[in-house]
C-alpha atoms as a printed R data frame, in Angstrom:
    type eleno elety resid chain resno       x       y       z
1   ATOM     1    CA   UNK     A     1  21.830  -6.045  45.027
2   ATOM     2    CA   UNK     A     2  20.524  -9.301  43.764
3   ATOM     3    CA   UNK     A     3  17.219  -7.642  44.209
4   ATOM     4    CA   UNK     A     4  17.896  -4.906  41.541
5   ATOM     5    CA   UNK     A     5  19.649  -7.516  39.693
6   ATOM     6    CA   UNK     A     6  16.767  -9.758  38.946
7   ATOM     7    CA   UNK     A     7  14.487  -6.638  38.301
8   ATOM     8    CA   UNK     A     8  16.923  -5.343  35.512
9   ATOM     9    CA   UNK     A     9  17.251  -9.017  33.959
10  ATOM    10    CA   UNK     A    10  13.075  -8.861  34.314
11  ATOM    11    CA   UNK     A    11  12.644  -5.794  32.154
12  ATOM    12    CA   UNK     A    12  14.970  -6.676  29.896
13  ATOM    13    CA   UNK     A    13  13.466  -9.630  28.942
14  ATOM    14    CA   UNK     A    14  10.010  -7.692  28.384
15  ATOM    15    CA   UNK     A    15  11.602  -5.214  26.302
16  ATOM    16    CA   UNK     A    16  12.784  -7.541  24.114
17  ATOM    17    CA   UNK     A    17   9.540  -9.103  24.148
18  ATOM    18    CA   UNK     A    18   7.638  -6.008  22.903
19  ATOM    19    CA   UNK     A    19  10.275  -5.483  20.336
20  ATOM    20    CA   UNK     A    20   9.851  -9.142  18.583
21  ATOM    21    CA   UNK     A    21   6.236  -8.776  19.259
22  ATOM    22    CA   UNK     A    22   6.214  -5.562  17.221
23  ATOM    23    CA   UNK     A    23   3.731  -5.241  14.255
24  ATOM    24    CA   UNK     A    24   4.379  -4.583  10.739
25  ATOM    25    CA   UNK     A    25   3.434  -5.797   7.511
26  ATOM    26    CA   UNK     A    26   3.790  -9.555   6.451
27  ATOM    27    CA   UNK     A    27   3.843 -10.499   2.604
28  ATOM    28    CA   UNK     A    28   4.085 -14.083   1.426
29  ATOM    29    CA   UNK     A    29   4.906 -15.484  -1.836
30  ATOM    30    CA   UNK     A    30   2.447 -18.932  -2.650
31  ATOM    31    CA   UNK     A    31   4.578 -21.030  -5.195
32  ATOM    32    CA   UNK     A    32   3.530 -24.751  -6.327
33  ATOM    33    CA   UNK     A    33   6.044 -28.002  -6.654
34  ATOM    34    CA   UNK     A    34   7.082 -26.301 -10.196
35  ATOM    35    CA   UNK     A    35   7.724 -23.111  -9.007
36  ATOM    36    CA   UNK     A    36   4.806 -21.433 -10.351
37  ATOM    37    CA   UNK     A    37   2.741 -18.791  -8.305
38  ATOM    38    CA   UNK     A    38  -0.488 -19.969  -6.922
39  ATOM    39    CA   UNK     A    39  -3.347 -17.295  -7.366
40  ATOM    40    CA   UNK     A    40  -6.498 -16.812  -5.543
41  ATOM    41    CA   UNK     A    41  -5.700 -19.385  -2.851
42  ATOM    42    CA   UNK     A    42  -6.499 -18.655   1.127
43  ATOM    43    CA   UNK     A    43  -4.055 -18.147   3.552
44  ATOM    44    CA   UNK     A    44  -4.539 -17.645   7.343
45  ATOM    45    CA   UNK     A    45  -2.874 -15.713  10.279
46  ATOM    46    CA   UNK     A    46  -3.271 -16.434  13.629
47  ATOM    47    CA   UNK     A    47  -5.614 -19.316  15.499
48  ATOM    48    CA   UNK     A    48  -7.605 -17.618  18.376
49  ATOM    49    CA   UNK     A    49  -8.613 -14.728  15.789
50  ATOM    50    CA   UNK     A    50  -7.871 -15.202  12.468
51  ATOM    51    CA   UNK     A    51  -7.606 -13.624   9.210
52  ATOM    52    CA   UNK     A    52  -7.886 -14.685   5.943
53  ATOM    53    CA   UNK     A    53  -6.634 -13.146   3.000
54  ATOM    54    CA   UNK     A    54  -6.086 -14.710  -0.764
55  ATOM    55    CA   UNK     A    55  -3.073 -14.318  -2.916
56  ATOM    56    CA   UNK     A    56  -3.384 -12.182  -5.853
57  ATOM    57    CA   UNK     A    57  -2.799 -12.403  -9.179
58  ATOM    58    CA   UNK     A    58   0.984 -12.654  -8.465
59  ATOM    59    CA   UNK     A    59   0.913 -15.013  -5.860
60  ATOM    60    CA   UNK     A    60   1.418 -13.061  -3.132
61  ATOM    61    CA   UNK     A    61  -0.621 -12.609  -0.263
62  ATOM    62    CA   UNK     A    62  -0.163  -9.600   2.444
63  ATOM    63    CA   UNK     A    63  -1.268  -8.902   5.854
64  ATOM    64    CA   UNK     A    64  -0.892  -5.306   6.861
65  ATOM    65    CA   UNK     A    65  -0.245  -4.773  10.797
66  ATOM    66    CA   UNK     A    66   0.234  -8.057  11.936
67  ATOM    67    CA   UNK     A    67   1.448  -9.393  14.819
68  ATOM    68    CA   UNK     A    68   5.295 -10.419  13.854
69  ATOM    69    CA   UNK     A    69   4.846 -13.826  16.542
70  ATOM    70    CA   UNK     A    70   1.681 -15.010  15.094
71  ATOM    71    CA   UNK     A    71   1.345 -18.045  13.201
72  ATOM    72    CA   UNK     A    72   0.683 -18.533   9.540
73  ATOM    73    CA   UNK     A    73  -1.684 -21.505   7.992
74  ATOM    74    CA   UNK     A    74  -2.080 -22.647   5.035
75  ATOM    75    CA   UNK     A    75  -4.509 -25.972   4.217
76  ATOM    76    CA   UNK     A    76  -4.822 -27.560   0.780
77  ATOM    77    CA   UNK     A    77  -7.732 -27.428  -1.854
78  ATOM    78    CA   UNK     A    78 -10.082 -29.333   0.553
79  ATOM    79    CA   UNK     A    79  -9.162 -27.664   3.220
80  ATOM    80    CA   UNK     A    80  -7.692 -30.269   4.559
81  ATOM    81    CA   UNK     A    81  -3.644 -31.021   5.641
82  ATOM    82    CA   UNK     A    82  -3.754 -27.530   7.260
83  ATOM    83    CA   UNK     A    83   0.587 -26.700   8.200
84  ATOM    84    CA   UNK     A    84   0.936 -24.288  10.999
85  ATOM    85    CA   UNK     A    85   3.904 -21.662   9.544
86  ATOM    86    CA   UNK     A    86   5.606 -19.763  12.941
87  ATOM    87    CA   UNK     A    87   6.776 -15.911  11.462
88  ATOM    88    CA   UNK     A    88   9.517 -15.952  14.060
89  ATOM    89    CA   UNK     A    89   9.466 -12.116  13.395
90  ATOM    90    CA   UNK     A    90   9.753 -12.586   9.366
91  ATOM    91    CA   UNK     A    91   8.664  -9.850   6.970
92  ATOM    92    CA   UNK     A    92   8.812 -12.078   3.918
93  ATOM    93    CA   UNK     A    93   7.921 -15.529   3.478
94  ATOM    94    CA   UNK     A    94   8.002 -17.914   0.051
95  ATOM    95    CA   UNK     A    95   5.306 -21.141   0.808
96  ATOM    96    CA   UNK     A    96   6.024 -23.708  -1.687
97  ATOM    97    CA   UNK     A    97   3.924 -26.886  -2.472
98  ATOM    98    CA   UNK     A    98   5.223 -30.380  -2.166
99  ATOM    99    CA   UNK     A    99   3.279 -33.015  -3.510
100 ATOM   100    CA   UNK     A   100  -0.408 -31.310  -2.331
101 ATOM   101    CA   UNK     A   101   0.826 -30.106   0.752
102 ATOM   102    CA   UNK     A   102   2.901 -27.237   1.899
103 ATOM   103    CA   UNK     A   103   6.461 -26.407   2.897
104 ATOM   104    CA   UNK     A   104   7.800 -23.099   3.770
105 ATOM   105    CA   UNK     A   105  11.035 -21.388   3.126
106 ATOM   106    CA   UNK     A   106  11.665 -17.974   5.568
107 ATOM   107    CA   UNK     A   107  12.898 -15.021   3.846
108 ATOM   108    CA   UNK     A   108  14.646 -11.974   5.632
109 ATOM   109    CA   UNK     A   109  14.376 -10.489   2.316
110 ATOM   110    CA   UNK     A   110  12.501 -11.401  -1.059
111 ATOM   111    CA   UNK     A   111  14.352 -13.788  -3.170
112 ATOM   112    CA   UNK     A   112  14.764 -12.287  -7.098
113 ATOM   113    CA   UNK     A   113  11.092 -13.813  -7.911
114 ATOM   114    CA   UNK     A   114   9.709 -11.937  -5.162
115 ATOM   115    CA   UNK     A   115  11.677  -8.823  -5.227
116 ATOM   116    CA   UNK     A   116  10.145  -8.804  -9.193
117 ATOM   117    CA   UNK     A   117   6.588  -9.429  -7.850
118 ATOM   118    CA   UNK     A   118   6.712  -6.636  -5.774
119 ATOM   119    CA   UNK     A   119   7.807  -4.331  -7.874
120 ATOM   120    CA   UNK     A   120   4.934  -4.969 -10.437
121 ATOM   121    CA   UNK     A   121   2.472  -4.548  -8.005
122 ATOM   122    CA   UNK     A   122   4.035  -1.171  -7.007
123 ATOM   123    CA   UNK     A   123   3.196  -0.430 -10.178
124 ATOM   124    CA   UNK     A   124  -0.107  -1.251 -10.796
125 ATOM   125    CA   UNK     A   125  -0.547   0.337  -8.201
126 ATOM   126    CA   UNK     A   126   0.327   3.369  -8.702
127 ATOM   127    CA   UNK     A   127  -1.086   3.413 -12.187
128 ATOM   128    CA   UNK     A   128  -4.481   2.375 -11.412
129 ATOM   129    CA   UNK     A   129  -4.336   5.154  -8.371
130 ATOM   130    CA   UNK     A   130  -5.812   8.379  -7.687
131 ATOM   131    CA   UNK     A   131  -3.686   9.408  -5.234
132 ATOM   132    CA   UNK     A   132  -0.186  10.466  -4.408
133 ATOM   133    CA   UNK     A   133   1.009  10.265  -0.745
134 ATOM   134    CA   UNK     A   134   4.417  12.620   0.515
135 ATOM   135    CA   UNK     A   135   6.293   8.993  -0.621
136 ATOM   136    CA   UNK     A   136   5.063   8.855  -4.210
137 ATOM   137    CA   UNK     A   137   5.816  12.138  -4.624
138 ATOM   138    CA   UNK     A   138   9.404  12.313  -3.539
139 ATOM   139    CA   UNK     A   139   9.913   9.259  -5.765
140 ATOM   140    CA   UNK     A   140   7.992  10.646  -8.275
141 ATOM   141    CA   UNK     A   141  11.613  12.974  -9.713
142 ATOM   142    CA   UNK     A   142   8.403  15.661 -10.277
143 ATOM   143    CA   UNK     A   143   8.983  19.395  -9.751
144 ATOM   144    CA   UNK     A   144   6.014  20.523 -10.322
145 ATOM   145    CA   UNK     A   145   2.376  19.656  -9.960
146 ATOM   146    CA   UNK     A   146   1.442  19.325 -13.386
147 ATOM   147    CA   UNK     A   147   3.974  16.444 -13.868
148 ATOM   148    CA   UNK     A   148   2.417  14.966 -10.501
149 ATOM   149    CA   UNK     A   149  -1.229  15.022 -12.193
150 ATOM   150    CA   UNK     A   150   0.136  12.986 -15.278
151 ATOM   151    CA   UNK     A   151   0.864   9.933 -12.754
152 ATOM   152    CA   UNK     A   152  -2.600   9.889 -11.104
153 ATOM   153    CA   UNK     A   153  -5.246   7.621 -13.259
154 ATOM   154    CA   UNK     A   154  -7.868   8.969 -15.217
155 ATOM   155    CA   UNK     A   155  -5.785  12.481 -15.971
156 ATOM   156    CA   UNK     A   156  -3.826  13.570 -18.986
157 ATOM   157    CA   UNK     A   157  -2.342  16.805 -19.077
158 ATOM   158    CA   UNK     A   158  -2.272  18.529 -22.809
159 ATOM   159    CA   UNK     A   159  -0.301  21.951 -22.421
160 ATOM   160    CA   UNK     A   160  -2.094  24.234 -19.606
161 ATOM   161    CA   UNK     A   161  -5.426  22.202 -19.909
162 ATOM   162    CA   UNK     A   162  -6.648  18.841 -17.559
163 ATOM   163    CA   UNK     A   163  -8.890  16.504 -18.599
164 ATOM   164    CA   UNK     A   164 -10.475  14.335 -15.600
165 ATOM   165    CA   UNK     A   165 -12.945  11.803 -16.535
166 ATOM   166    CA   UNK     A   166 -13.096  12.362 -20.248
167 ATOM   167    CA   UNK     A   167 -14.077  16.147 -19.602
168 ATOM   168    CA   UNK     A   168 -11.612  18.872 -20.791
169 ATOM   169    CA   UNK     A   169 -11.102  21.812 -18.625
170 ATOM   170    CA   UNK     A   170  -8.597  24.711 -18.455
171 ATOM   171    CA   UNK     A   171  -7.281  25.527 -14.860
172 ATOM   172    CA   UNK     A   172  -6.952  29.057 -15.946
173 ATOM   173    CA   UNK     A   173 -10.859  29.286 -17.039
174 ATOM   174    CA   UNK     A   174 -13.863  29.325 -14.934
175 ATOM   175    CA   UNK     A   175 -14.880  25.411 -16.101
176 ATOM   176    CA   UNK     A   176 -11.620  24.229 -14.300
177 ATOM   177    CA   UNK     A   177 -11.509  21.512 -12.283
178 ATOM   178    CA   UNK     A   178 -12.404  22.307  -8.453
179 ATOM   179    CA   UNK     A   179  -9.044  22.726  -6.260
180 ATOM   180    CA   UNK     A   180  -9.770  22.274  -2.786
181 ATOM   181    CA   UNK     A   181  -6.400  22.922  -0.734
182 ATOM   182    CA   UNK     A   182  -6.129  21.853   2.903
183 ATOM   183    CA   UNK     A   183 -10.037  21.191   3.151
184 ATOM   184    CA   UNK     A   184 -10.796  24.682   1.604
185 ATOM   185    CA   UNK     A   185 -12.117  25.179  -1.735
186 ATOM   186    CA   UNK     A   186 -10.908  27.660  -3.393
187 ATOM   187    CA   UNK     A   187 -11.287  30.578  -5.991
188 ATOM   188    CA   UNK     A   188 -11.567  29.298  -9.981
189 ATOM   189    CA   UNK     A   189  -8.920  31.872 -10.679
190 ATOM   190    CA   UNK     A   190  -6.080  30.165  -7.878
191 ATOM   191    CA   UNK     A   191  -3.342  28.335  -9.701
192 ATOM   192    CA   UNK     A   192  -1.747  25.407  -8.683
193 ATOM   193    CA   UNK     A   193   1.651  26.853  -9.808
194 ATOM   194    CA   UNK     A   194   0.932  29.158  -6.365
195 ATOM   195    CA   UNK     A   195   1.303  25.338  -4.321
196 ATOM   196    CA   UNK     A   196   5.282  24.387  -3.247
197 ATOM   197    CA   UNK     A   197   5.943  20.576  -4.563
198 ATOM   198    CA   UNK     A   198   8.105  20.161  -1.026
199 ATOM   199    CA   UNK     A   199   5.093  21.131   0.852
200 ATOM   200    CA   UNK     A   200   2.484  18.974  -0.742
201 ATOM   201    CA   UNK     A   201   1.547  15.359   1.862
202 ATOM   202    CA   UNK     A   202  -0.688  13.895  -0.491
203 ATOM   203    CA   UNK     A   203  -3.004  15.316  -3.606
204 ATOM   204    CA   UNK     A   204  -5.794  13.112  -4.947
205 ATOM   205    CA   UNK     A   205  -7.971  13.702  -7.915
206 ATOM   206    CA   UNK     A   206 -11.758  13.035  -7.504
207 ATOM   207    CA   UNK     A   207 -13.593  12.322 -11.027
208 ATOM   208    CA   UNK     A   208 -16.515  12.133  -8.999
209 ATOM   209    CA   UNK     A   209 -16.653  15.395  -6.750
210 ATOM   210    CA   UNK     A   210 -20.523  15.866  -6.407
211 ATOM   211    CA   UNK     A   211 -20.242  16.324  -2.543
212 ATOM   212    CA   UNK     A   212 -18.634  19.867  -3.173
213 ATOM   213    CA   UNK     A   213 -22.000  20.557  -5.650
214 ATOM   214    CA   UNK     A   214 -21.580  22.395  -8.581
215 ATOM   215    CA   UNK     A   215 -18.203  23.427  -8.753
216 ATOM   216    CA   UNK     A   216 -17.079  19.812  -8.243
217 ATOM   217    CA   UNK     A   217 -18.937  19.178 -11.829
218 ATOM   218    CA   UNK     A   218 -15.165  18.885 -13.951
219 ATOM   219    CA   UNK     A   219 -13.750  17.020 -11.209
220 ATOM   220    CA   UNK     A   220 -11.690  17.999  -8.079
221 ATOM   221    CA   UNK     A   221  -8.001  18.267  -7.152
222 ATOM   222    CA   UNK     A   222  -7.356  17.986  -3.532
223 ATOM   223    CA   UNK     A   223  -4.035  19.023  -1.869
224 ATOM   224    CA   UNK     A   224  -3.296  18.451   1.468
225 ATOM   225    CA   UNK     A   225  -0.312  20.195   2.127
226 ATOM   226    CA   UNK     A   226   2.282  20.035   5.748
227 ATOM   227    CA   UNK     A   227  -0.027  22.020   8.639
């Protein structure tokens, strides 16, 4: 009995292991002794192999698929006064400066500052983007393709005509942009009105689509839709 005891106490303890150990994304906020974001500055994760990323514009700094028990570092200007920051399983993290060095605040959630950082990159994002995954297009509020085009860069839509890259086309006309669905390209005379919104994962416009020759000359539209 103590036997099967000790075994269950054993696994236990290495399930809940694997679950803090779990990866997932880790963003950071970089903030100096006034509260202002810190741009373009280095931060570190992990010691035996690490990787470096630097903030961006808005101070934040992100490291996709990391390891939610590694270790954070972050050294100042000289690279020098390195602080070793544990995660302890934290998504979100605000560093602030102190006087040239660094202190650290843990997060469960973004503060307001950081919550409003986030959000503006979502949107750059999305407007500097060419494509639309099954996520953007469910928050998109779009029933129809045509409305989903208008939020990919590069496109405006002007009645039943596209134009992709500063070249106007008609997707009813033979000088249409190329609409390759599901990895096939098809006829100049399929409409996208024939493609269900629900069904659609992702849909990217190419400006460039010289790989699929000549009829990728006005650009491409390719749909990927659920297999």
């Amino acid at each position: 009995m103590k036997k099967e005891y000790y075994f269950i106490i054993a696994f236990l303890l290495l399930v809940s292991q694997a679950v803090v150990s779990q990866n997932d994304t880790i963003r950071g906020l970089l903030l100096d002794v006034n509260n202002q974001v810190i741009k373009n500055y280095p931060v570190t994760l992990g010691n035996e192999s690490p990787v470096k990323v630097k903030t961006d514009k808005n101070g934040i700094f992100t490291f996709p698929n990391a390891n939610l028990r590694d270790t954070l570092y972050v050294a100042d200007k000289k690279g020098q006064n390195r602080i070793a920051i544990p995660v302890n399983g934290t998504r979100f993290i605000t560093i602030k400066s102190a006087e040239g060095n660094f202190n650290t605040t843990y997060l469960s959630a973004p503060d307001e500052q950081f919550m409003r950082y986030l959000k503006q990159m979502e949107r750059d994002k999305k407007r500097n983007s060419n494509t639309l995954t099954k996520e953007d297009i469910t928050d998109s509020g779009c029933h129809d393709i045509m409305c989903l085009l208008q939020r990919l860069s590069g496109v405006t839509i002007l009645g039943d005509r596209i134009s992709i890259r500063s070249m106007s086309s008609s997707i009813q006309g033979s000088s249409s942009p190329l609409l390759v669905l599901d990895g096939v390209a098809m006829s100049d005379d399929y409409s996208l009105s024939n493609i269900p919104i629900d069904e659609i994962e992702n849909i990217t416009v190419l400006k460039d689509a010289s790989i699929y020759g000549v009829r990728g000359a006005n650009g491409a539209i390719v749909i990927n839709t659920r297999k």
